[in-house]
Structures are given as structure tokens and as C-alpha cells.
C-alpha positions, 0 to 999 in steps of 0.5 A: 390323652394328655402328655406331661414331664414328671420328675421321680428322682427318689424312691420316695418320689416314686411310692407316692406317685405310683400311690396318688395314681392307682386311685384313678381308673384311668389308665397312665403311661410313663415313656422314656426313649423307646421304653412305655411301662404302667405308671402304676408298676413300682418295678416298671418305674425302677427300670427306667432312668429316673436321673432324667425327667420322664413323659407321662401319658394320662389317658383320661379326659374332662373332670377326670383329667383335671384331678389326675393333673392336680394330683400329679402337680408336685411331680411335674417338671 
């Protein structure tokens, strides 16, 4: 599992993100304060504070990994 900051601040920052994401079998975890939704939950994300950069769990390894993070690269803070 790897931990990163990712920012989504507009709601088309979110519909891309959550759409990039789903492509992946691996499974993703947003985490704000005590909150852990699905990353790939349209609604999950819209309960969360978007004004503050958020922690994405990527639960994936390898090859797997490195896509995930080249995909995910422009929301990354």
C-alpha cells in the first residue's frame, strides 16, 4: 500500500479522477480526518472537504503501482 496527497477542489477535478481510477483493479482509499470512503464513490468524494488536500490509499504494488502513480500524477499536491 502506498500513501499520497492528492488535491480535488473542482468537480471536474473529481469526475476525472474518479474516471482515471476505476480502470484499475486495485483498490483506492481517500482519508480525511477520521473519514475513509472509496475513491472510486462520486458521492464518497463529495462528503469529504475538498477545499483541503486529501490522502489517497492505493492499495497495489509493482507494475501496478507505477501506473496507478503516473495517472494520478496530475492530482498529486
Amino acid at each position: 500500500m502506498k500513501t499520497v496527497q492528492i488535491s480535488l477542489n473542482s468537480i471536474d477535478k473529481v469526475k476525472s479522477f474518479v474516471n482515471e481510477i476505476s480502470k484499475f483493479d486495485c483498490d483506492f482509499d481517500l482519508v480525511s480526518g477520521r473519514y475513509v470512503i472509496d475513491a472510486k464513490s462520486i458521492m464518497g468524494i463529495f462528503s469529504l472537504d475538498l477545499s483541503k488536500s486529501i490522502d489517497l490509499n492505493i492499495h497495489a504494488d509493482g507494475e501496478a503501482l507505477t501506473e496507478v502513480l503516473a495517472k494520478i500524477e496530475p492530482y498529486t499536491v
